[in-house]
DOBAMAR-966914 format. One record per residue (C-alpha): residue number from 1; x, y, z. Coordinates in nm, 3 decimals. Layout:
<lokols>
<resi NUM X X Y Y Z Z>
...
</lokols>
This chain:
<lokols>
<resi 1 X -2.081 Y 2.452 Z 8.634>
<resi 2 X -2.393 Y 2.384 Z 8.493>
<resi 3 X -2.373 Y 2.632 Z 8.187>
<resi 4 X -2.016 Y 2.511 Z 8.096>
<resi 5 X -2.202 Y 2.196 Z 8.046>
<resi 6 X -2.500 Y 2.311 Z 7.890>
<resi 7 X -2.217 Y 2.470 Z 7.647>
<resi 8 X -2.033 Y 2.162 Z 7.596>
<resi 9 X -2.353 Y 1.989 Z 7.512>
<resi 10 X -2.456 Y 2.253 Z 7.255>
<resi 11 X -2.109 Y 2.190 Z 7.116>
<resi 12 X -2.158 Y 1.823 Z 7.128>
<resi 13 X -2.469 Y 1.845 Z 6.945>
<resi 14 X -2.370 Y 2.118 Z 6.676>
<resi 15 X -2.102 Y 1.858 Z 6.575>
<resi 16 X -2.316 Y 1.579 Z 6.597>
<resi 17 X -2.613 Y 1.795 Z 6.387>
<resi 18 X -2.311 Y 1.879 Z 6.117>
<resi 19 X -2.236 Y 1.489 Z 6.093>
<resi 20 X -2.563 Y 1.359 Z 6.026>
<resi 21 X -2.628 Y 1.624 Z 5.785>
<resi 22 X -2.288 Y 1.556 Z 5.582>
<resi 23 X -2.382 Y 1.182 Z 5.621>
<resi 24 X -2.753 Y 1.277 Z 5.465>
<resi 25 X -2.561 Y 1.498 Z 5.161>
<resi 26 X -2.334 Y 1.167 Z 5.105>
<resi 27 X -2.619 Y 0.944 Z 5.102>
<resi 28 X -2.848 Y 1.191 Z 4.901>
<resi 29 X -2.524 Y 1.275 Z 4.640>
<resi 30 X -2.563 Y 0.869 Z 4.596>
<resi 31 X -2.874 Y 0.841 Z 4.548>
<resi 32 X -2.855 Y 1.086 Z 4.247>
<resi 33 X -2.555 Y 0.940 Z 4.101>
<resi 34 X -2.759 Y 0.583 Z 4.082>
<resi 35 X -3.082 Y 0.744 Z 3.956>
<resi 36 X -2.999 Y 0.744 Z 3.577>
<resi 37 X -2.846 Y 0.399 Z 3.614>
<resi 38 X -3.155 Y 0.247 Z 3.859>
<resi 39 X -3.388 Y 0.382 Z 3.597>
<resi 40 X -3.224 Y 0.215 Z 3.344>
<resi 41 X -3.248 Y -0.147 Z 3.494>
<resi 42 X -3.597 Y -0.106 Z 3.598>
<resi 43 X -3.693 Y 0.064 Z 3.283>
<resi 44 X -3.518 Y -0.210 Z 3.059>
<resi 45 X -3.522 Y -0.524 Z 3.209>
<resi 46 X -3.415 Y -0.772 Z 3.121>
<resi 47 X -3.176 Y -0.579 Z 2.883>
<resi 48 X -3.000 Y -0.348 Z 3.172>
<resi 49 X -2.634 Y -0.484 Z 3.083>
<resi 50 X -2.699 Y -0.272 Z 2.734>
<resi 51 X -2.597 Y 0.063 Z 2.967>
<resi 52 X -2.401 Y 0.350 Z 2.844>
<resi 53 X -2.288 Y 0.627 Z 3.116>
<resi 54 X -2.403 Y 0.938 Z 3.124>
<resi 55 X -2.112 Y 1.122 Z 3.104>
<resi 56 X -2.040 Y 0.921 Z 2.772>
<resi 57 X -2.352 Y 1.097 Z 2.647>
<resi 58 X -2.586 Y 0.772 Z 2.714>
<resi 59 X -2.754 Y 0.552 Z 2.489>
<resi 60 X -2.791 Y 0.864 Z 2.288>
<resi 61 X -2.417 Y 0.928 Z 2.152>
<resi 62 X -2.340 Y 0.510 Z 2.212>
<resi 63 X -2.593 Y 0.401 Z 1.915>
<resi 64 X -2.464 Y 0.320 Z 1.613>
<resi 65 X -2.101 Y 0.368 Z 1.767>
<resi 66 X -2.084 Y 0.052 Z 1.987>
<resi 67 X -2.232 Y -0.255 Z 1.990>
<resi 68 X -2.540 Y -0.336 Z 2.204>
<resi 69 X -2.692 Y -0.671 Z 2.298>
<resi 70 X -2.387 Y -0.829 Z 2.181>
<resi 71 X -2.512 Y -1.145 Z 2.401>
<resi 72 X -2.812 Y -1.196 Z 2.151>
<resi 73 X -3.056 Y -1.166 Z 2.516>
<resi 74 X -3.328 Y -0.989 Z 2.271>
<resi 75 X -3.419 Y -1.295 Z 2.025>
<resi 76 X -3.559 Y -1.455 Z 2.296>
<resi 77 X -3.845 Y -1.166 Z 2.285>
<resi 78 X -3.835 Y -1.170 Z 1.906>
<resi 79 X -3.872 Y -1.488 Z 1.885>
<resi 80 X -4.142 Y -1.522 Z 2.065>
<resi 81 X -4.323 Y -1.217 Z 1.944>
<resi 82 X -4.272 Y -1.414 Z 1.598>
<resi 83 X -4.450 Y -1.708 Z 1.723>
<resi 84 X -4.732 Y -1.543 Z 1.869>
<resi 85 X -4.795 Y -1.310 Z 1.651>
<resi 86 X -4.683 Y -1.477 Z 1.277>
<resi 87 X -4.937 Y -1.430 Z 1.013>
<resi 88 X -4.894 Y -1.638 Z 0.661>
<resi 89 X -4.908 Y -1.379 Z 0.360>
<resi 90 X -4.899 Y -1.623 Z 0.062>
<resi 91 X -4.495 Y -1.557 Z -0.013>
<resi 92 X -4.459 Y -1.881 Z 0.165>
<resi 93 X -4.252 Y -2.096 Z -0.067>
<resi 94 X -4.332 Y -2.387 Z 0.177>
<resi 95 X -4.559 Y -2.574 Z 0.424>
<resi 96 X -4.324 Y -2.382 Z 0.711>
<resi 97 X -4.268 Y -2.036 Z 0.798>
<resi 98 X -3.907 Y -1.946 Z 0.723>
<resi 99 X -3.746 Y -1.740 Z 0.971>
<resi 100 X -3.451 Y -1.639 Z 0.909>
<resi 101 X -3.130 Y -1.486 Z 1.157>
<resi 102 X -2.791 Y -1.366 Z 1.142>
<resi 103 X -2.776 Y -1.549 Z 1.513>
<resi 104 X -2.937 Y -1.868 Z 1.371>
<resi 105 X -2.801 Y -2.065 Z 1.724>
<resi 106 X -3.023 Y -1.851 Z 1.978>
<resi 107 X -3.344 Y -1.825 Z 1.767>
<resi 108 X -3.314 Y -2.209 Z 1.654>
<resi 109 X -3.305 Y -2.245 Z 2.051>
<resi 110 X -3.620 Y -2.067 Z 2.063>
<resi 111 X -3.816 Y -2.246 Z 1.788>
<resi 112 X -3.705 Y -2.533 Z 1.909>
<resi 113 X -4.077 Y -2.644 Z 2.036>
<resi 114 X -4.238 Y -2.496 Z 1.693>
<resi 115 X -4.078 Y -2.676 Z 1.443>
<resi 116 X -4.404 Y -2.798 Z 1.305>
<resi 117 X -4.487 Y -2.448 Z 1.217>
<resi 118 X -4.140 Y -2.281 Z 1.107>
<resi 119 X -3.774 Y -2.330 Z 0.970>
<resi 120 X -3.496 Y -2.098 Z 1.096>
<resi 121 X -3.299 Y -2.027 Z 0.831>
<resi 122 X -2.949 Y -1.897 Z 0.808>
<resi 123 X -2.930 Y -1.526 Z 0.711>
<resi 124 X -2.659 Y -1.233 Z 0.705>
<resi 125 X -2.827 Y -0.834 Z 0.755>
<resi 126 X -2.630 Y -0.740 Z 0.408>
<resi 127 X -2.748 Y -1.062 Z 0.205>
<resi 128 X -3.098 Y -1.129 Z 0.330>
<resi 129 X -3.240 Y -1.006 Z 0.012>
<resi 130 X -3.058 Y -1.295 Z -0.130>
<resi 131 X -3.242 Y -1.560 Z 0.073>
<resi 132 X -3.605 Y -1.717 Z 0.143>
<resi 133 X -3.720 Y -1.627 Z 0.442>
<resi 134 X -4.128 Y -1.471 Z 0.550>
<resi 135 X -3.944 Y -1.320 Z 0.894>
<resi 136 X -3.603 Y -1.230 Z 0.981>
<resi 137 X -3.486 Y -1.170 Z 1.367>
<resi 138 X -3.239 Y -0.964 Z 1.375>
<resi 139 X -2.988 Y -0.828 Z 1.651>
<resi 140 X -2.835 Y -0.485 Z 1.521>
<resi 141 X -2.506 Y -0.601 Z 1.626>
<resi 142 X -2.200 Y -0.643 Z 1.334>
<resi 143 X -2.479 Y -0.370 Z 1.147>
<resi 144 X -2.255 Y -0.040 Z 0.955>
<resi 145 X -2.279 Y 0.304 Z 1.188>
<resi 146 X -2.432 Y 0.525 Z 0.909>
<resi 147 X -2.677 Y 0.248 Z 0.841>
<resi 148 X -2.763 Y 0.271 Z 1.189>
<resi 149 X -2.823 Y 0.621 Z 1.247>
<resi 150 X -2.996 Y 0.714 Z 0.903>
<resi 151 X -3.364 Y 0.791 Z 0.849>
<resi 152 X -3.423 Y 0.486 Z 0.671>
<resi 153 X -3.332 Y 0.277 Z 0.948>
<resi 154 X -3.512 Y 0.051 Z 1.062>
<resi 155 X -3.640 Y -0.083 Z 0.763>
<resi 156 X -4.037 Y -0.021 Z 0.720>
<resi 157 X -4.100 Y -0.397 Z 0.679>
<resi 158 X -3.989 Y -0.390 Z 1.032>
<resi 159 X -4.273 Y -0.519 Z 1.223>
<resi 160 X -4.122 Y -0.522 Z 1.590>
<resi 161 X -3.860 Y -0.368 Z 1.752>
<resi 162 X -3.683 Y -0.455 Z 2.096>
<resi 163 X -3.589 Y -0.156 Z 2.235>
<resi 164 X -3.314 Y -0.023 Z 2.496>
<resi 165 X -3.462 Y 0.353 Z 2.617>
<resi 166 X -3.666 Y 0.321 Z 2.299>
<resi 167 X -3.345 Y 0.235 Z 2.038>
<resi 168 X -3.415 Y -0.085 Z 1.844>
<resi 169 X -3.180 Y -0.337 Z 1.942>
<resi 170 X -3.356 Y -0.635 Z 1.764>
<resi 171 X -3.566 Y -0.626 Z 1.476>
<resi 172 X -3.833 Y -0.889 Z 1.347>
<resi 173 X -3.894 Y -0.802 Z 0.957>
<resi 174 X -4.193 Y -0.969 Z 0.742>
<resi 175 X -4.108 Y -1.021 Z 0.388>
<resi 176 X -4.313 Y -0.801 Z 0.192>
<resi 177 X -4.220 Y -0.923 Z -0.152>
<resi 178 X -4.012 Y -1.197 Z -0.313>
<resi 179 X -3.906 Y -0.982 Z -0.637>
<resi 180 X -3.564 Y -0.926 Z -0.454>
<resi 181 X -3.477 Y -1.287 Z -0.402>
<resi 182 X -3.623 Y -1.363 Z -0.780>
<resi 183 X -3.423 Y -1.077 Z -0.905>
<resi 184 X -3.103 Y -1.260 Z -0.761>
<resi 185 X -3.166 Y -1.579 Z -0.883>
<resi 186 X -3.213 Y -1.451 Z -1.252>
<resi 187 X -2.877 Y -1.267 Z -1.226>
<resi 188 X -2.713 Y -1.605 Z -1.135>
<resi 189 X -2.879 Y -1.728 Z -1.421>
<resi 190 X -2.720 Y -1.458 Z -1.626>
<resi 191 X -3.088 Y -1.357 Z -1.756>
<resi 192 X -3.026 Y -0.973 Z -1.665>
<resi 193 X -3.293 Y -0.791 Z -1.827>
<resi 194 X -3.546 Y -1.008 Z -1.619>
<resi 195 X -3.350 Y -0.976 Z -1.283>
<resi 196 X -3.385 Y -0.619 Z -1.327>
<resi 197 X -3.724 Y -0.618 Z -1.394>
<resi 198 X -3.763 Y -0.788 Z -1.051>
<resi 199 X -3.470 Y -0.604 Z -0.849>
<resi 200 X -3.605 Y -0.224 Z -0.961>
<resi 201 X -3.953 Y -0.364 Z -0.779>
<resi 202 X -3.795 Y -0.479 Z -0.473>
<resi 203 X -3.641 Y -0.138 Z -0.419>
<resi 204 X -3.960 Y 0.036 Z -0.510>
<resi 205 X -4.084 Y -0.168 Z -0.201>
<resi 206 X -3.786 Y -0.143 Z 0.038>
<resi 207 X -3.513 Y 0.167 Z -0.085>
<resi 208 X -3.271 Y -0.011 Z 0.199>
<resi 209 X -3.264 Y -0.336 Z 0.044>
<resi 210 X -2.854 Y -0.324 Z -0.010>
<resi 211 X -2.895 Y -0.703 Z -0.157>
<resi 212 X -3.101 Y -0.579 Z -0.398>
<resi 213 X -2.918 Y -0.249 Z -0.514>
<resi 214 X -2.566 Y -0.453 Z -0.521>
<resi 215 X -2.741 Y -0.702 Z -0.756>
<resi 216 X -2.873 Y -0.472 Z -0.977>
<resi 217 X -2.585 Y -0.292 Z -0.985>
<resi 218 X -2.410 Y -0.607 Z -1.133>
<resi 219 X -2.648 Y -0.712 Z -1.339>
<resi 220 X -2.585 Y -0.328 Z -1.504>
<resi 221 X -2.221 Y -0.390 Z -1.526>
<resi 222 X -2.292 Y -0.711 Z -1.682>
<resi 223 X -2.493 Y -0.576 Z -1.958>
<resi 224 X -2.290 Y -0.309 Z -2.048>
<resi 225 X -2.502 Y -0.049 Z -1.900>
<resi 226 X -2.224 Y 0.133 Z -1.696>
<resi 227 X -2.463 Y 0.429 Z -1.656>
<resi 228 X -2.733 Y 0.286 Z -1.495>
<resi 229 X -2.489 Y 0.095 Z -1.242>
<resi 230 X -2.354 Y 0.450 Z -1.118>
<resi 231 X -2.739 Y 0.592 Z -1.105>
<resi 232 X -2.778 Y 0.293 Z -0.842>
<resi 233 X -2.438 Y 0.322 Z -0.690>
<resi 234 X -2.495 Y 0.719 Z -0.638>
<resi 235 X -2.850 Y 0.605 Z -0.446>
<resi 236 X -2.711 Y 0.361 Z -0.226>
<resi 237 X -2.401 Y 0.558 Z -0.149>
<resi 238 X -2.651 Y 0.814 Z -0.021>
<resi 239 X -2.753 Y 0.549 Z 0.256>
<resi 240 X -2.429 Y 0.373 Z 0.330>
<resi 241 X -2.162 Y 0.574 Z 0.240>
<resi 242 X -1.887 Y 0.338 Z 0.346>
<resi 243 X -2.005 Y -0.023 Z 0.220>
<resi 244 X -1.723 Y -0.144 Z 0.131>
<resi 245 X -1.882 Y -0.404 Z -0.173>
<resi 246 X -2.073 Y -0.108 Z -0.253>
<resi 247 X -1.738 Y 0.124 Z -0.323>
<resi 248 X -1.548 Y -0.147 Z -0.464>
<resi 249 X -1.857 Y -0.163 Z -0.733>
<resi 250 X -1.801 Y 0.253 Z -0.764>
<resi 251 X -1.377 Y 0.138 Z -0.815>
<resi 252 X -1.505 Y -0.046 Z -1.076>
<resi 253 X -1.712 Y 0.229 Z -1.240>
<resi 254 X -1.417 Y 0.441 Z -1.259>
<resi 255 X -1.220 Y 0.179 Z -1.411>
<resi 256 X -1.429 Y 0.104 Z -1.642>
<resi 257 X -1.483 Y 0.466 Z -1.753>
<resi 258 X -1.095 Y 0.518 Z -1.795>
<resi 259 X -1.048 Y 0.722 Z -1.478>
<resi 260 X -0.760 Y 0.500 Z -1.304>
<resi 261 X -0.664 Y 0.719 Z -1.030>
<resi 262 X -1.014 Y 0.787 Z -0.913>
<resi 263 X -1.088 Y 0.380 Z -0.883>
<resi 264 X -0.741 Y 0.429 Z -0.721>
<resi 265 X -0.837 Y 0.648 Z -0.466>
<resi 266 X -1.179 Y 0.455 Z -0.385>
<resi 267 X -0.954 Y 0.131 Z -0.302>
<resi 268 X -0.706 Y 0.307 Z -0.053>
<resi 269 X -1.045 Y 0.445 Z 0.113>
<resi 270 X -1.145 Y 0.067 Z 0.137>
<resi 271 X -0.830 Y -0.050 Z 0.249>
<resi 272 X -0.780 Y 0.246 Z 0.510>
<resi 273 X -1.104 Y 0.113 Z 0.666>
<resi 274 X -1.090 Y -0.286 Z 0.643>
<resi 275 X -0.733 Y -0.383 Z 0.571>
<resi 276 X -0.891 Y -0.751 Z 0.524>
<resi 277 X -1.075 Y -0.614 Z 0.213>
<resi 278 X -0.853 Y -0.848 Z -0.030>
<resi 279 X -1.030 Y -0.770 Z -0.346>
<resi 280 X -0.920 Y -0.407 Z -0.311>
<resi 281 X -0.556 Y -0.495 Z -0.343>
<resi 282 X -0.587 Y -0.720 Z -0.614>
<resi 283 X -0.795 Y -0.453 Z -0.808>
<resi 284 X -0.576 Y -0.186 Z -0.708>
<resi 285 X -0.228 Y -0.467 Z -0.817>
<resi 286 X -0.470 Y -0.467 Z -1.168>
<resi 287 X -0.454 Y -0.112 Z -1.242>
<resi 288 X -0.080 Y -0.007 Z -1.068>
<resi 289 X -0.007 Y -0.286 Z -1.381>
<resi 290 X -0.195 Y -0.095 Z -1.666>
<resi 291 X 0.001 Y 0.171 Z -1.575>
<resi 292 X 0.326 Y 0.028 Z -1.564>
<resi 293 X 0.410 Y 0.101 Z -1.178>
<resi 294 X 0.567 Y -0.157 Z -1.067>
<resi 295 X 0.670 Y -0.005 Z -0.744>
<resi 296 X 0.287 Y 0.010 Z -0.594>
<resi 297 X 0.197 Y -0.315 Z -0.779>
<resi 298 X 0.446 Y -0.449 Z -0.581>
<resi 299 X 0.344 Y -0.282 Z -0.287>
<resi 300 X -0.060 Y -0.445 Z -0.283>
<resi 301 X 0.112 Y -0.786 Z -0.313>
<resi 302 X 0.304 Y -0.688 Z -0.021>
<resi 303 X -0.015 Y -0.563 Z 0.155>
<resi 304 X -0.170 Y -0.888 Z 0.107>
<resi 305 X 0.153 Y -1.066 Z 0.269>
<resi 306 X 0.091 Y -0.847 Z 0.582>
<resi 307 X -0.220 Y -0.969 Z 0.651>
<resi 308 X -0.119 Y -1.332 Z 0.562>
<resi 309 X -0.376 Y -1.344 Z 0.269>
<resi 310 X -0.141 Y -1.406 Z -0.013>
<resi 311 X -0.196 Y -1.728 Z -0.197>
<resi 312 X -0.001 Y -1.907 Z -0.456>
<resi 313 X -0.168 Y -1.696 Z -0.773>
<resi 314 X -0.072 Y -1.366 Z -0.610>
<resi 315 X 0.267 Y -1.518 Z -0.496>
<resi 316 X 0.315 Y -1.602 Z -0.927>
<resi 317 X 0.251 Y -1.211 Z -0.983>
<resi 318 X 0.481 Y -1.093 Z -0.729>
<resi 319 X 0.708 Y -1.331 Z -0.904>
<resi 320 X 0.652 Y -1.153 Z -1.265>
<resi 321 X 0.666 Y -0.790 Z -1.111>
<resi 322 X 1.031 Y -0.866 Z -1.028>
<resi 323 X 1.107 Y -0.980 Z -1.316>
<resi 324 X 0.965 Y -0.686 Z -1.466>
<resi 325 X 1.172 Y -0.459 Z -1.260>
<resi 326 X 1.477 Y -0.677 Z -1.385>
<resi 327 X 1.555 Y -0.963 Z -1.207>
<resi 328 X 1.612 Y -1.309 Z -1.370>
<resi 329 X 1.422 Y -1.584 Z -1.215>
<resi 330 X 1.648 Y -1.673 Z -0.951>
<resi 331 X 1.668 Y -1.310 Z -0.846>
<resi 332 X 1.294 Y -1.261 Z -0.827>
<resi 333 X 1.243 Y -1.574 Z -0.623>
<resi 334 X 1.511 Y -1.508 Z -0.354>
<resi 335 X 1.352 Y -1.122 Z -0.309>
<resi 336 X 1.037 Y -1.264 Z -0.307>
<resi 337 X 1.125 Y -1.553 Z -0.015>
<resi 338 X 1.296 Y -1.235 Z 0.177>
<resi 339 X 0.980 Y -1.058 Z 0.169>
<resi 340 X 0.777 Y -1.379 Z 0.283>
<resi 341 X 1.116 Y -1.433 Z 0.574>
<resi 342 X 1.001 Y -1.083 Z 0.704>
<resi 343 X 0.656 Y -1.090 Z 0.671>
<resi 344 X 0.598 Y -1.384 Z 0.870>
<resi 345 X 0.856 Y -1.246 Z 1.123>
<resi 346 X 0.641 Y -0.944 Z 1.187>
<resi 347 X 0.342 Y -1.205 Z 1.232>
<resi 348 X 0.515 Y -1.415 Z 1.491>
<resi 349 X 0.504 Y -1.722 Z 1.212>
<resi 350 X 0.848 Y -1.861 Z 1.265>
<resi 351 X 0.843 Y -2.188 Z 1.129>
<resi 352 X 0.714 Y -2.042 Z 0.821>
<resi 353 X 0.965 Y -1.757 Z 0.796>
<resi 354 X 1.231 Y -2.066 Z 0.896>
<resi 355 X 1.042 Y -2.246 Z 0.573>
<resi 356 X 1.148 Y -1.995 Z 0.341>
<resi 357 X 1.466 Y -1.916 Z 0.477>
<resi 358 X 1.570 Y -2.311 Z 0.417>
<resi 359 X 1.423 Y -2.228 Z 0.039>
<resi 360 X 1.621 Y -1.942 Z 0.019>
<resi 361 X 1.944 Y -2.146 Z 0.095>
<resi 362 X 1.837 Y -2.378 Z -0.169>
<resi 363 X 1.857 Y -2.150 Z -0.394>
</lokols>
């Protein structure tokens, strides 16, 4: 009797040994699963919502793919590193310190107590070289991919850096030289030669300023010097390869040096990538003219009616491409009010497309 129970009890406590050691393996499996992700809120607080899993390759194959702080949560920290650590360099154009943002709501928030000292100015990443400003905060959110990921990023006027596992999710920048702002001004002015006199030294100084390189680019075009645009359109291409101004600039290279289909080719690219890009289609509507093809001309009006950004001058040459394919006036306006009918059906605008179809019975 007394080894059947001493059996039973092994039995009992073999099972019970096997639970608590599958229950330990659960726990412990767990614990490893939430390591990467612990370590990541401890290691970048207050940041932690900026998290990419691991099986998605991390923060490592996320940046320059997705957005991070898309919240803004990191000009607080730039902001404040700007106010404790902002030096005047003699740039100043004022008795302030201009600061500018991209996220000018947040960072005025911030100043808000130092107004005394510094302005927060408005500022886009792409056009900053256009503006006064002595720092810029700014989040890399809305900034291109390749930008992102190239060597020259960030910037080497880039003074601090909030950083998510050591990627640069905010940037503070201190103007190092006003020649690129100068340079834009005197292009606006229409006195080339001196903007770039001004706009080759800014790039000596910063090789990413984009503002600077699309400026000089048009003062080249401006002046003639096609061949000097395309040396600067060839560098910055290098950097961002996809900038859409940028390529539209190379379009009009091509154009301009009577190869039609290649400026052709750079458009589609454009519009493949931001079917918003309007100048594209009206470009591309230019040359599709010069060469007497009606049917694609027609087509980038079209395009523009898609995306509802057709306005009454573009309407007019839709109006004149039917007629050049043979319609009277009459004709070409009834076509034209089926093509608006449809458009605005596929848009869900039906008391527009009901508009036009009363116009159409008018007629």
């Amino acid at each position: 009797m007394e080894m059947v129970i001493n059996i039973k009890f092994k039995i009992l406590m073999n099972k019970t040994t096997k639970i608590i050691l599958i229950n330990v393996a659960a726990i412990l499996v767990i614990l490893l699963l939430l390591w990467n992700p612990i370590r990541h809120i401890v290691k970048n607080h207050p940041y932690q919502y900026v998290y990419f899993n691991e099986l998605a390759g991390g923060m490592d194959k996320a940046y320059g793919n997705h957005e991070m702080d898309y919240y803004y949560h990191s000009t607080r920290e730039a902001s404040e590193w700007v106010i404790a650590h902002a030096q005047r360099s003699g740039l100043e154009t004022g008795d302030k310190i201009r600061v500018a943002s991209w996220h000018i709501m947040s960072v005025q928030h911030f100043f808000r107590n130092d107004t005394a000292d510094y302005q927060v100015v408005f500022s886009r990443w792409y056009e900053k070289g256009n503006n006064d400003w002595d720092y810029a905060i700014f989040t890399i959110t809305g900034m291109m991919p390749e930008e992102i990921k190239s060597a020259g990023f960030p910037p080497n006027n880039t003074v601090y850096a909030v950083k998510v596992d050591d990627k640069p999710i905010a940037l503070v920048l201190k103007r190092e030289t006003k020649d690129d702002i100068a340079g834009f001004q005197l292009k606006n002015q229409r006195e080339y030669q001196s903007a770039v006199y001004h706009l080759k030294k800014a790039i000596e100084t910063d090789p990413t300023n984009i503002a600077a390189y699309m400026n000089i680019i048009e003062s080249f075009f401006n002046t003639g010097k096609i061949d000097s645009a395309k040396i600067y359109i060839d560098r910055l291409l290098e950097y961002v390869p996809y900038y859409e101004p940028l390529n539209y600039m190379l379009a009009h290279y091509y154009s301009a040096t009577n190869q039609p289909n290649e400026a052709l080719r750079v458009l589609k690219a454009i519009r493949e990538k931001n079917v918003q890009f309007v100048a594209a289609y009206n470009f591309a509507f230019q040359i599709y003219v010069q060469q007497n093809d009606l049917k694609n001309a027609e087509k980038m009006i079209l395009g523009l009616l898609a995306i509802n950004q057709l306005d009454e001058q573009n309407f007019k040459k839709l109006i004149s491409v039917y007629k050049a394919q043979g319609l009277d006036e009459r004709g070409a306006y009834k076509k034209a009010y089926r093509k608006y009918i449809e458009a605005f059906e596929k848009l869900g605008k039906k008391e527009e497309a009901q508009m036009y179809r009363d116009a159409l019975k008018r007629l």
